[in-house]
Structures are given as structure tokens and as C-alpha cells.
C-alpha positions as YAML, in Angstrom:
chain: A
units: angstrom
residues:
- id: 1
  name: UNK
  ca: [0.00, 0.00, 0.00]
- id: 2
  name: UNK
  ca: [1.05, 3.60, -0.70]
- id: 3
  name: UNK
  ca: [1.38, 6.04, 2.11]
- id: 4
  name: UNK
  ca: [-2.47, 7.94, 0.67]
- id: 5
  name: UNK
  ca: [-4.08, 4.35, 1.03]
- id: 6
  name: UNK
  ca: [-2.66, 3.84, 4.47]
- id: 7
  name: UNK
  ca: [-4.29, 7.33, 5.35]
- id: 8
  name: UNK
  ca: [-7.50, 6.40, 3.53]
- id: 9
  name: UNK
  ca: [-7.67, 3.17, 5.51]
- id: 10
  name: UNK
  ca: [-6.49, 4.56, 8.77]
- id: 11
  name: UNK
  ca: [-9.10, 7.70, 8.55]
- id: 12
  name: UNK
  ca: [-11.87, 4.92, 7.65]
- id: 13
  name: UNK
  ca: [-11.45, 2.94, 10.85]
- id: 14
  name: UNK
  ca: [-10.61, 6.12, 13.07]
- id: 15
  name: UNK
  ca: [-14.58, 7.15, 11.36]
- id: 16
  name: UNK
  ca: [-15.36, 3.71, 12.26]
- id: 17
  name: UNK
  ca: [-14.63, 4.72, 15.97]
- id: 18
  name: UNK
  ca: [-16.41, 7.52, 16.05]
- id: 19
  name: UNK
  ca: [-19.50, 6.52, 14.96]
- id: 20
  name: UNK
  ca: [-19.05, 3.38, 17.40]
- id: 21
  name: UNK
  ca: [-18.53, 5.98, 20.04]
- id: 22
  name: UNK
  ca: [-21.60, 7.88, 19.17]
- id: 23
  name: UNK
  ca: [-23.81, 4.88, 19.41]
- id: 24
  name: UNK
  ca: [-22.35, 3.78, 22.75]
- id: 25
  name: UNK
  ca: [-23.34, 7.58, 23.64]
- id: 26
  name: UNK
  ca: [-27.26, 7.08, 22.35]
- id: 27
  name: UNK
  ca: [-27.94, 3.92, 24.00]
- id: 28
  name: UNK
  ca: [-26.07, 4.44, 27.37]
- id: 29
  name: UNK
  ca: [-28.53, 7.67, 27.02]
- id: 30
  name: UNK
  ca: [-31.70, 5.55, 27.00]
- id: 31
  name: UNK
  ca: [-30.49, 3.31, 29.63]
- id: 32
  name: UNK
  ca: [-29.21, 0.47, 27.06]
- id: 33
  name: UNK
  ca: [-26.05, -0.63, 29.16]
- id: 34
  name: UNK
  ca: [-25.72, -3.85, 27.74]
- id: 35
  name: UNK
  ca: [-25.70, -2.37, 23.69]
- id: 36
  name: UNK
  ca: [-23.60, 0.82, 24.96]
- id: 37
  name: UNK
  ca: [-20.92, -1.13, 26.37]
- id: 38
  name: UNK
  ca: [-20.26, -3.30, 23.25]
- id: 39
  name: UNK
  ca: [-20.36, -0.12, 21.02]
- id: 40
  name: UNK
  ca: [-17.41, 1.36, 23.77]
- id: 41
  name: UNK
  ca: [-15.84, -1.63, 22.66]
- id: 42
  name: UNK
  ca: [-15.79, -1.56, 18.96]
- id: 43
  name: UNK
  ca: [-15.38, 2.11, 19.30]
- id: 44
  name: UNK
  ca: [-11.64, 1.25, 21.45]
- id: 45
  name: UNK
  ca: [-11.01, -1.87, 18.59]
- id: 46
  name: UNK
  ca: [-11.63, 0.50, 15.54]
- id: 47
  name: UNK
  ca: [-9.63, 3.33, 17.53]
- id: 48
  name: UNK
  ca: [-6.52, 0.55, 17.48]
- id: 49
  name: UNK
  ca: [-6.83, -0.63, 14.08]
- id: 50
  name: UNK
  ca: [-6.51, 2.59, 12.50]
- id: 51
  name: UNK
  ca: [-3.14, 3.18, 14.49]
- id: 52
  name: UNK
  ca: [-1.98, -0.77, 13.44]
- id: 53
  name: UNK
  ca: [-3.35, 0.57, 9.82]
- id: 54
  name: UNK
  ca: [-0.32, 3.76, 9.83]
- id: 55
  name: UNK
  ca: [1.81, 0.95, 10.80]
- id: 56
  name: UNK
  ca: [0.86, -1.59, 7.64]
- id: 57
  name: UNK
  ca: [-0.56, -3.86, 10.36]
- id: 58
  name: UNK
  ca: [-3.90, -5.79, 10.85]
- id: 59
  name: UNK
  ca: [-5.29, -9.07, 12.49]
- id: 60
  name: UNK
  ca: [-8.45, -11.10, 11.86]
- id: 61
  name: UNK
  ca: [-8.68, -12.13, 15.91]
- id: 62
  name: UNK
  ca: [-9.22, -9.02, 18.41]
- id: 63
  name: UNK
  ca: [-6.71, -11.12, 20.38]
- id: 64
  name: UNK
  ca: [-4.42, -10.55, 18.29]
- id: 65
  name: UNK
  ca: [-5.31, -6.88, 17.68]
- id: 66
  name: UNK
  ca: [-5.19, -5.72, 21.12]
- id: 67
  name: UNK
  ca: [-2.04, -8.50, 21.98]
- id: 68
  name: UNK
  ca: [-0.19, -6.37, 19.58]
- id: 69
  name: UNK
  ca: [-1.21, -3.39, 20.57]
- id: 70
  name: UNK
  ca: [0.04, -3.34, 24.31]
- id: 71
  name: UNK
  ca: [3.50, -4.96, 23.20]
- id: 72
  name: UNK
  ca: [4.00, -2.29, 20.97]
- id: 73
  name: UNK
  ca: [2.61, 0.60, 22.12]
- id: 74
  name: UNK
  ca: [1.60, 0.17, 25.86]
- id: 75
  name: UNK
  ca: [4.62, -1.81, 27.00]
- id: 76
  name: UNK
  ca: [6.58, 0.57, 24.95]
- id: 77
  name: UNK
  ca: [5.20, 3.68, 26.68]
- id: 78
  name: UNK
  ca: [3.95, 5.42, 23.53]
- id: 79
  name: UNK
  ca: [0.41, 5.21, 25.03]
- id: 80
  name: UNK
  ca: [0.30, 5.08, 28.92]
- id: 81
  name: UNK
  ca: [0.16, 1.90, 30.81]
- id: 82
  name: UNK
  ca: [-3.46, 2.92, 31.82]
- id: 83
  name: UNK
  ca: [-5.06, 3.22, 28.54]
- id: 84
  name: UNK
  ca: [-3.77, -0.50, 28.33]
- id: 85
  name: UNK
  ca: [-6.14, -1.40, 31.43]
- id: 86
  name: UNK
  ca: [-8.79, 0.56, 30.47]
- id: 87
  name: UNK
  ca: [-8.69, -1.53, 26.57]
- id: 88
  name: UNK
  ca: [-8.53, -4.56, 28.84]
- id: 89
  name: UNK
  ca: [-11.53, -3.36, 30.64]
- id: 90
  name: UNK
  ca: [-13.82, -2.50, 27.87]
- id: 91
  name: UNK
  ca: [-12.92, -6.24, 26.48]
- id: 92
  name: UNK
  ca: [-14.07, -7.72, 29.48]
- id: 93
  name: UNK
  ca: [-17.27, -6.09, 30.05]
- id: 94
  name: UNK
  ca: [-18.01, -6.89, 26.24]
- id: 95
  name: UNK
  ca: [-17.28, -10.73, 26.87]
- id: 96
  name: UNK
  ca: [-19.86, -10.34, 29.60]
- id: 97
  name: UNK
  ca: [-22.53, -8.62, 27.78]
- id: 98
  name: UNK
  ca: [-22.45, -11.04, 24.84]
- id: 99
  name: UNK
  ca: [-22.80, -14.05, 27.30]
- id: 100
  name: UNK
  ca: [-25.61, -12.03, 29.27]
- id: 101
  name: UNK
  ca: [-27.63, -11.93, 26.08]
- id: 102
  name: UNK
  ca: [-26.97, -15.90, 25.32]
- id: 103
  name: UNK
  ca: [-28.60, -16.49, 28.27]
...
């Protein structure tokens, strides 16, 4: 890829991430906690992939996505060691909301 379809890609998923974010906003808003929180979390995955996208990098697993991302950018200190719990975080309380609704 050229350095204008890196952008292109990266600016897609960063858009991705905002309209995640946005949803996550409108149902928290009418009390949808279960929906809001797994919109926070694609809104965080989308967030990553566009960095891993300026950095000719992608996964299919979310594993593997956010695996990379604190080796390379938590554990290297470009992004403090906080945001690294709080991506942790969001995970978690997705995993719980999709086996909530399987119930």
C-alpha cells in the first residue's frame, strides 16, 4: 500500500470509531447498558486498528489486535500503561454482555 491508502484506511477505521462511540453515547442515554458497552468496545477496537493501519498492520482475531497493541505501544510507553487497562476493561465487560444476552 502507498502512504495515501494507508491514510485512507487509517481515517476509515478512526470514522469507524467515532461513529461506534456515538452509538455507545445514544444507547447508554436511554439506559441500554448492555448495547452501549459493546459499542465502547468496537469504538476502542476500531480506535486501534486505525493506528496498526499507519503501521501496515492488521489481524483477523481481536486477540491478536489488542495483543499487539500493548507490546508495541503500551509496554513501549507510547500510550500510557493505563489506557492498556482501560482496553482490557472494555474487552471484558463486552465478553460479559455477549454471554448475558446468550442467556
Amino acid at each position: 500500500m502507498d502512504n495515501k491508502e494507508i491514510e485512507v484506511l487509517a481515517r476509515y477505521r478512526l470514522e469507524q470509531s467515532r461513529e461506534n462511540l456515538e452509538e455507545a453515547e445514544a444507547l447508554f442515554n436511554i439506559n441500554k447498558f448492555k448495547g452501549a458497552s459493546n459499542r465502547a468496545y468496537y469504538s476502542i477496537f476500531h480506535a486501534i486498528k486505525a493506528i496498526l493501519a499507519l503501521d501496515q498492520i492488521d489481524f483477523k482475531k481481536h486477540s491478536s489486535v489488542i495483543a499487539h497493541f500493548n507490546k508495541e505501544y503500551i509496554c513501549k510507553k507510547i500510550f500510557p500503561r493505563e489506557l492498556g487497562k482501560k482496553v482490557s476493561e472494555a474487552r471484558f465487560f463486552r465478553s460479559i454482555s455477549e454471554s448475558l444476552c446468550k442467556l
